[in-house]
C-alpha positions as CSV (number, residue, x, y, z in Angstrom):
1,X,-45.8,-6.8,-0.2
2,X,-42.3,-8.0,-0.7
3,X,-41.6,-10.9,-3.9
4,X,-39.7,-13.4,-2.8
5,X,-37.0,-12.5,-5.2
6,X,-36.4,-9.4,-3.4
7,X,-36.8,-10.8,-0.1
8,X,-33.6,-13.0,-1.2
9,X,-31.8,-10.6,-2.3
10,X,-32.1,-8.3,0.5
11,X,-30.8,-11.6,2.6
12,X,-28.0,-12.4,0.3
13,X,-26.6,-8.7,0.8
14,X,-27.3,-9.0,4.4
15,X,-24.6,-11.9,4.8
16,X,-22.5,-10.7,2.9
17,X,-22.0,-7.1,5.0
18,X,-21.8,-9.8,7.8
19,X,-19.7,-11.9,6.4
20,X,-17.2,-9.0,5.7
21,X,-14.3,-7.3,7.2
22,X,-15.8,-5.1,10.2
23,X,-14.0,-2.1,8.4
24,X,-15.1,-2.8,5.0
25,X,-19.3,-3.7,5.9
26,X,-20.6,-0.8,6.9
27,X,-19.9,0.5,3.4
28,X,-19.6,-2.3,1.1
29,X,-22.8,-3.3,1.5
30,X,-24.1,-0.4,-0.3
31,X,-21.0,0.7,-2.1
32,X,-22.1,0.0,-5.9
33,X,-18.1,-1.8,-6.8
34,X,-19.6,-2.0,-10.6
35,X,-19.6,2.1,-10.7
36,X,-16.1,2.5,-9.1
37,X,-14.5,3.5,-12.3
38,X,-17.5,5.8,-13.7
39,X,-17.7,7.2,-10.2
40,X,-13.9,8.1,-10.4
41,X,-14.4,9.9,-14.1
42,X,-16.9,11.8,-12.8
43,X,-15.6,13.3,-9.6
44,X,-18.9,11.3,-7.7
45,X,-17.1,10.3,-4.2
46,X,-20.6,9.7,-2.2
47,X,-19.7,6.6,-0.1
48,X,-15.7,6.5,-1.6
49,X,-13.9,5.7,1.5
50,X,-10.4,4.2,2.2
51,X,-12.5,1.0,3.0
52,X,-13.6,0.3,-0.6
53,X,-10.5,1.3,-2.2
54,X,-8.7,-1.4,-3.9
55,X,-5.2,-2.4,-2.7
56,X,-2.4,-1.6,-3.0
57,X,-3.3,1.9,-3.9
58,X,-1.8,5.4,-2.9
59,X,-3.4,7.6,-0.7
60,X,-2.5,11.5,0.3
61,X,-3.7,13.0,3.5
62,X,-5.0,15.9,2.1
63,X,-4.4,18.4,5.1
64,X,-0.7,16.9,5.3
65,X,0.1,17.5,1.8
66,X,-1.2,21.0,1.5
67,X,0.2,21.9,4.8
68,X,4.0,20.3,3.6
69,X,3.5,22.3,0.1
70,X,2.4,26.1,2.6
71,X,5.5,25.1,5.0
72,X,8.3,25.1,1.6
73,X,6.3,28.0,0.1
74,X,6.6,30.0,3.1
75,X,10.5,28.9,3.3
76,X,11.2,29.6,-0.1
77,X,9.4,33.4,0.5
78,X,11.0,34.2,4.0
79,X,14.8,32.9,3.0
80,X,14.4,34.0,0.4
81,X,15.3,31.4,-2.4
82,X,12.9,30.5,-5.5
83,X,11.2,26.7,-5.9
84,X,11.5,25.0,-8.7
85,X,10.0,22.0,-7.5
86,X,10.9,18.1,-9.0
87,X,8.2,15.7,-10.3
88,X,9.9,12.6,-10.6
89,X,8.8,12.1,-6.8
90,X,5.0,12.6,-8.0
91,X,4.3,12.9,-11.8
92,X,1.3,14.6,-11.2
93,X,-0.3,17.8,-12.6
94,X,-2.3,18.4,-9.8
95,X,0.8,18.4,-7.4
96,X,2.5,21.0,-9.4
97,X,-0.2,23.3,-10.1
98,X,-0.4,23.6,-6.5
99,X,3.1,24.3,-5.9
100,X,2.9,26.6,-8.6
101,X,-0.4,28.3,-7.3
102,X,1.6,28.6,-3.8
103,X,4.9,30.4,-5.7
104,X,7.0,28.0,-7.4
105,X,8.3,29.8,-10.8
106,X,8.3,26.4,-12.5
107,X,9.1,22.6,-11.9
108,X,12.0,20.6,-12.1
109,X,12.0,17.2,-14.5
110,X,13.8,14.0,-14.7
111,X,12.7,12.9,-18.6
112,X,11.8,14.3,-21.3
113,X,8.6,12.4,-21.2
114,X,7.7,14.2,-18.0
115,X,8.6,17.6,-19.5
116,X,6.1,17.6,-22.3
117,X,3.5,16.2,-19.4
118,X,3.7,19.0,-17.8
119,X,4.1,22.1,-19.8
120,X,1.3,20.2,-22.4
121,X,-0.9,20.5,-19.2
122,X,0.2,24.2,-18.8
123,X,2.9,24.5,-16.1
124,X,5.4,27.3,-17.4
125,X,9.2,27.0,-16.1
126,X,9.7,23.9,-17.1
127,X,13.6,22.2,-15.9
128,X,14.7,19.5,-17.6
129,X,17.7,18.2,-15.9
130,X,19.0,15.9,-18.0
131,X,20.9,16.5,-22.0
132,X,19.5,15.4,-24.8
133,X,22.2,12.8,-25.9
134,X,20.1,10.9,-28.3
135,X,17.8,11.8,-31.9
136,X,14.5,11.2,-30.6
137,X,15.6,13.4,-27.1
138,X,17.2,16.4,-29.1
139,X,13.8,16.7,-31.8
140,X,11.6,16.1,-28.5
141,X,13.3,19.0,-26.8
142,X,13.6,21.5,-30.2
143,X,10.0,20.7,-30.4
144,X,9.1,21.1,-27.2
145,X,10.7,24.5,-27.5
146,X,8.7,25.5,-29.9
147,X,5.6,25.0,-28.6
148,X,7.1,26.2,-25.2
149,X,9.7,29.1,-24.9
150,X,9.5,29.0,-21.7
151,X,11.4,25.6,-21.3
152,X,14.7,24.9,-20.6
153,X,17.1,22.5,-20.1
154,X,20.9,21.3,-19.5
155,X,24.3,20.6,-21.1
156,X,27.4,19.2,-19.5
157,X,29.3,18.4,-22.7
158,X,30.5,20.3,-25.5
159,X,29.6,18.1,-28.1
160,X,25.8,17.8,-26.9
161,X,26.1,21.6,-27.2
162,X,27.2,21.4,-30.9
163,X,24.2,19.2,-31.7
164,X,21.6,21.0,-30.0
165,X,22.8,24.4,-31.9
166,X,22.9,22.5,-35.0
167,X,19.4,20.8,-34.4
168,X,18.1,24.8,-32.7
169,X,19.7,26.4,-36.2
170,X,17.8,24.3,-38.5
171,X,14.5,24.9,-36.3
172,X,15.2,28.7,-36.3
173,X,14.7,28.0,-32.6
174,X,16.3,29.6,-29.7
175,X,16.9,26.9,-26.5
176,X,17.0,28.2,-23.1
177,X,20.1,26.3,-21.7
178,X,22.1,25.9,-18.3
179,X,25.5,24.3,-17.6
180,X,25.2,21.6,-15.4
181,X,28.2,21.2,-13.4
182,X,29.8,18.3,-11.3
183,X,28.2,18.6,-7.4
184,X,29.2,15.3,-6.0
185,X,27.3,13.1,-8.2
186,X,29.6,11.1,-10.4
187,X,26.9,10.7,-13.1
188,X,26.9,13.8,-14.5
189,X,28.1,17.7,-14.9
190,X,31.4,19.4,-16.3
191,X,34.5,20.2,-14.4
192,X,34.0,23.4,-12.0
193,X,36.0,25.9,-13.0
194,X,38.1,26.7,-16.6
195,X,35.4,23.7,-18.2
196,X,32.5,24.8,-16.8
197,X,33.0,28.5,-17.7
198,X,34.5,27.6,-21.3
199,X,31.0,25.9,-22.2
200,X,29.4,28.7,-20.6
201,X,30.6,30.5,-22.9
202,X,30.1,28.7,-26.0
203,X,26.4,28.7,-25.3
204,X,26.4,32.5,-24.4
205,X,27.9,33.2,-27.8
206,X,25.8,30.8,-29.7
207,X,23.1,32.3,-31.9
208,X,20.5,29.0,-31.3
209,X,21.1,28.9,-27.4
210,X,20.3,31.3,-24.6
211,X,22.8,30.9,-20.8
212,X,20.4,30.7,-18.2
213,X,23.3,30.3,-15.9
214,X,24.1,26.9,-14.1
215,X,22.5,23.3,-12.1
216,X,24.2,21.8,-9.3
217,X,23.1,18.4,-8.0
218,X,24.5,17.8,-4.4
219,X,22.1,14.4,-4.5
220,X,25.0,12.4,-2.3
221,X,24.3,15.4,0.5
222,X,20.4,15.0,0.9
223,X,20.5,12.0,2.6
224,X,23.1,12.5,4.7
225,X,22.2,11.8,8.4
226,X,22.0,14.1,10.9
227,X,21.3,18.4,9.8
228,X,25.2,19.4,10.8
229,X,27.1,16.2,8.4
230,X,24.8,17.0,5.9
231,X,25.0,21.0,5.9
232,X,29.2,19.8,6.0
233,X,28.5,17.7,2.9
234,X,26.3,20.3,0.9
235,X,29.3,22.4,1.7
236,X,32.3,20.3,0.4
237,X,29.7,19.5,-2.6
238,X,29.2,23.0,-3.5
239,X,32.7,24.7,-3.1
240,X,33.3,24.4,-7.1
241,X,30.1,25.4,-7.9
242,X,30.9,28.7,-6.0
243,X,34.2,28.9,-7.9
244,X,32.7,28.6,-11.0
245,X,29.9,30.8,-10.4
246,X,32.4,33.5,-9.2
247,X,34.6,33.0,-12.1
248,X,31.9,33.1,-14.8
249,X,30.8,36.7,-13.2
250,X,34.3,37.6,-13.1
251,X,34.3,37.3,-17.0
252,X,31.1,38.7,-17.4
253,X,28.8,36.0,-18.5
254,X,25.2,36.5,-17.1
255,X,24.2,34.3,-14.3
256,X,20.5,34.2,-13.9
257,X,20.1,31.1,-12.1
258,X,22.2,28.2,-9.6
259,X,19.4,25.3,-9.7
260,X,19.4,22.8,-7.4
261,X,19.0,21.3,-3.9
262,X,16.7,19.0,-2.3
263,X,14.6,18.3,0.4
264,X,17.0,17.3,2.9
265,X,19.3,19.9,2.0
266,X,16.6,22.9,1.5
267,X,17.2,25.3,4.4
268,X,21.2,25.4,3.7
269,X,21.5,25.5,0.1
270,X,20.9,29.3,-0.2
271,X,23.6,29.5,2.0
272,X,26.6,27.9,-0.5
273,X,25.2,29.8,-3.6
274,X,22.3,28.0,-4.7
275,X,19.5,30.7,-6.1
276,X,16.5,28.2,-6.3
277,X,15.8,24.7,-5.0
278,X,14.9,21.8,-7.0
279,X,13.3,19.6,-3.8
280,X,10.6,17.5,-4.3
281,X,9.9,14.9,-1.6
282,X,8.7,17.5,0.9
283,X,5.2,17.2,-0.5
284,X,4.8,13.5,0.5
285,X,8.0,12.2,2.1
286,X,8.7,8.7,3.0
287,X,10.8,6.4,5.5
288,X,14.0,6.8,3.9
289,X,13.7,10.6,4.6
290,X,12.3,10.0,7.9
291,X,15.2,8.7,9.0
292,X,17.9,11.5,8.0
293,X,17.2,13.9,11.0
294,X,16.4,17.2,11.1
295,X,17.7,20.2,12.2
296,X,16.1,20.3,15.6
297,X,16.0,16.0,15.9
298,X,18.9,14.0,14.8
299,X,16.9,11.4,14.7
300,X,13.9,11.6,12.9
301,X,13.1,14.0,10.4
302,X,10.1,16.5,11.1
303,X,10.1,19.1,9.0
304,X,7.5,17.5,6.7
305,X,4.8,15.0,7.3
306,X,4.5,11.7,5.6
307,X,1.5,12.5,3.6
308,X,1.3,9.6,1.2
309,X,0.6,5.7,2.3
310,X,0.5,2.6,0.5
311,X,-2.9,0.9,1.5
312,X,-2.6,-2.8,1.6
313,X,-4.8,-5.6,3.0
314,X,-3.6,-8.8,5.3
315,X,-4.5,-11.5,2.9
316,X,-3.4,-14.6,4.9
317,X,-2.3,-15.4,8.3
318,X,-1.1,-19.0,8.5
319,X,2.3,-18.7,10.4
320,X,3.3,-17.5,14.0
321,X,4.2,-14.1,13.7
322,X,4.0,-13.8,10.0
323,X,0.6,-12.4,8.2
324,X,0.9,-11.7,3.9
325,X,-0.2,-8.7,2.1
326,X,-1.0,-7.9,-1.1
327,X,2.0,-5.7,-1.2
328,X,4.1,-7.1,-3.1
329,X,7.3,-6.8,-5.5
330,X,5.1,-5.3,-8.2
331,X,4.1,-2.4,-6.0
332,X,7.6,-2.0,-4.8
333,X,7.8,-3.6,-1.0
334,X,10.6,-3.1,0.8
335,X,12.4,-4.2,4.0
336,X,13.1,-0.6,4.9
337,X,9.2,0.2,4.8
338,X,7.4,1.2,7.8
339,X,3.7,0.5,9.1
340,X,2.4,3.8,10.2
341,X,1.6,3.7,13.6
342,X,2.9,-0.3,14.0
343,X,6.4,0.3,14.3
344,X,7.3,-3.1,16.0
345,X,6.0,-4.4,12.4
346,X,8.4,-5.3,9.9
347,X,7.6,-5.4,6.2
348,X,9.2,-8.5,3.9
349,X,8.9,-9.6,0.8
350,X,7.4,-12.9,-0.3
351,X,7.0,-12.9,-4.2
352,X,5.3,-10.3,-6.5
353,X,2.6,-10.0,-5.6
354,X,2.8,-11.3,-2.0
355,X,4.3,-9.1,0.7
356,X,4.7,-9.8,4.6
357,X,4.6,-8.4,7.9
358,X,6.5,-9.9,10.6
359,X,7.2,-9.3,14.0
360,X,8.3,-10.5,17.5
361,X,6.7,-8.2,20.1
362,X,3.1,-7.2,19.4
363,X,1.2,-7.7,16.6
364,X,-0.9,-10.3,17.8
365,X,-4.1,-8.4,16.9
366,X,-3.6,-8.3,12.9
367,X,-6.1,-10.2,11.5
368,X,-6.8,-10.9,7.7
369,X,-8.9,-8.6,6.0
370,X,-7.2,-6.2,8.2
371,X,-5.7,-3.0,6.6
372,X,-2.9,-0.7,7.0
373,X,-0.8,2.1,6.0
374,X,2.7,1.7,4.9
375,X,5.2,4.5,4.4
376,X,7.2,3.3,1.2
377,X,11.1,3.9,1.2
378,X,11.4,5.7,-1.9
379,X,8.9,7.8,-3.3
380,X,10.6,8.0,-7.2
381,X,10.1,4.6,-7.5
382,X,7.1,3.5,-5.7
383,X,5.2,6.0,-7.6
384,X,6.1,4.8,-10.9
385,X,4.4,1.1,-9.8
386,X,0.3,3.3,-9.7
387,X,-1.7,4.8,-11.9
388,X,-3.1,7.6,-9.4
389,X,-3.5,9.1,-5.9
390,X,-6.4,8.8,-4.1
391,X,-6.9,12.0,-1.8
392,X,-7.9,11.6,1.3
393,X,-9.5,13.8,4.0
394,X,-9.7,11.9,7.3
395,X,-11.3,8.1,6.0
396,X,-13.3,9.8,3.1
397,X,-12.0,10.2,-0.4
398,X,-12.5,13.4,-2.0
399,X,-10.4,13.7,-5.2
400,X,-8.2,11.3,-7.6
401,X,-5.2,12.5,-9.1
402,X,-3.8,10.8,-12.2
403,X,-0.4,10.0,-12.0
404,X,0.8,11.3,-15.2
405,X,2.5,9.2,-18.3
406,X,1.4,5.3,-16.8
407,X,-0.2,5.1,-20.1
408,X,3.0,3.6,-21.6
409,X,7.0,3.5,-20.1
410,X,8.3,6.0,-18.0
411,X,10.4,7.0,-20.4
412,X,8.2,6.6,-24.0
């Protein structure tokens, strides 16, 4: 017979499933919430569906990710041209191991910080793409050296050049080093040409550095609209980067690799030199992609799928043709987000930890507690805001990725 303790409880968990969201009861009111965390730790994703997620929080479409990471593996193979993919757009192990596990020969990095994440966590062909212009950067990459020969990284100036020799010397260290040269981007790499070649050489002849050739950046052409302006601009950015490539041949310096590229600019930069690609927004994409056209669509870019959402929840509705979200400034809202499948819904801002959706045709049927996916505008930034991915196949979560170095400042 039943106690009427548990008779009450059995009641009190019955109104509150009714009393719930209709997306949210069906699992909430058997979803143990006080587990979440241990559940997460231990891989345990019985009854983990997009409905009990907290929000905001990141979520992959599994069979979108893996088939945008098979569609640049099987470019990179049939071009042919080597991936070397970025992780600024994901800081996250489990992304690059399965780039790597697909055929990239290493990954591309941003910090310093995200260099030692990722070859501590055993990803080889490591590319930092930045030089180390400070103390703490130069012992972190000598160090990091060390431990890892096969990393490597960039110069543009002569003088970082004379440090990291000095610094490699006193190591008894030998640095795996690449010139990076001016591609457009105003905020960094050497003259093309007689500059370019010069420091080359210096590095080629050093005892405490090893050429591993040169990096390009085009970053200006990857969001150019529309395939043909932007194939003009990768062009135009790339011309002195052939020069200098030419030239240093010419004089007989070895030339193993021409880094760079990106994902807008992938299926043209083999043509104007390049010898790998640096992209890395293919694997999740976002709205300001989206929008730079493809080569068969000028007006919306389809190459890739938008694999990764922001999951938010209508909070309040209170206003004609206004609802607020819990996406707010602190999870990196912007105006130029979209609502997947909502398009006549416009995303705002309200405060920082308030977001909007507004609209003037439609959208009469959100409704608070409502959810909804939102393609963010920019992935290297929006990613920085959360701590992990949730993977998702269909509405059932099946795996968390960590997004790597949230511990402390993205640059620590």
């Amino acid at each position: 017979m039943m106690s009427r303790r548990q008779f009450s409880v059995l009641n009190a968990g019955a109104l509150l499933a009714s009393a719930l969201p209709r997306a949210a009861s069906a699992n909430s009111k058997t979803f143990p919430y006080a587990e979440f965390e241990q559940r997460i730790a231990r891989k345990d994703f019985r009854d983990i569906t997009k409905d009990v997620l907290p929000t905001p929080s990141m979520v992959v479409d599994l069979d979108m990710f893996e088939k945008n990471v098979k569609t640049m593996a099987d470019y990179g193979k049939s071009a042919p041209i080597l991936l070397r993919p970025h992780v600024k757009v994901h800081k996250s192990v489990d992304v690059a191991k399965r780039q790597v596990a697909l055929g990239a020969i290493g990954v591309t990095t941003a910090t310093i910080a995200e260099s030692e994440l990722m070859s501590n966590a055993g990803i080889k062909g490591v590319l930092w793409t930045k030089q180390p212009a400070s103390h703490n950067n130069i012992v972190r990459t000598i160090n990091l050296t060390k431990r890892d020969p096969s990393f490597m990284f960039v110069v543009d100036d002569p003088t970082i050049a004379g440090w990291v020799e000095e610094a490699a010397a006193a190591a008894k260290v030998k640095c795996r080093v690449a010139v990076s040269v001016f591609a457009g981007l105003k905020r960094q790499g050497i003259e093309n040409g007689k500059p370019a070649v010069d420091l080359a050489k210096r590095i080629l002849a050093s005892k405490h550095m090893q050429l591993e050739g040169f990096m390009a950046y085009s970053g200006d052409a990857s969001h150019t609209k529309t395939w043909a302006a932007r194939r003009k601009r990768t062009e135009m950015d790339l011309a002195g980067v052939q020069e200098t490539v030419a030239l240093a041949r010419k004089d007989g310096l070895p030339v193993p690799i021409v880094s760079g590229g990106s994902t807008g600019t992938y299926n043209m930069d083999k043509d104007f030199g390049l010898t790998e690609l640096e992209c890395g927004s293919y694997v999740f994409m976002d709205s300001a992609y989206q929008r730079v056209g493809g080569k068969t669509n000028d007006a919306v870019y389809t190459d890739f799928e938008n694999s990764l959402t922001v999951l938010v929840t209508v909070d309040h509705k209170l206003h004609p043709s206004l609802v607020t979200t819990d996406y707010g400034n602190k999870a990196m809202a912007r105006p130029t987000d979209m609502v997947k499948g909502k398009p006549w819904l416009n995303v705002i801002n309200q405060g920082a930890e308030y977001g909007g959706l507004t609209w003037k045709d439609g959208g009469g049927e959100i409704k608070v507690g409502d959810r909804l996916d939102i393609y963010c505008s920019n992935l290297d930034t929006s990613t920085n805001c959360y701590d992990r991915y949730y993977i998702a196949k269909g509405n059932q979560i099946v795996d968390v990725w960590p997004i790597m170095g949230r511990s402390g400042a993205a640059q620590r």
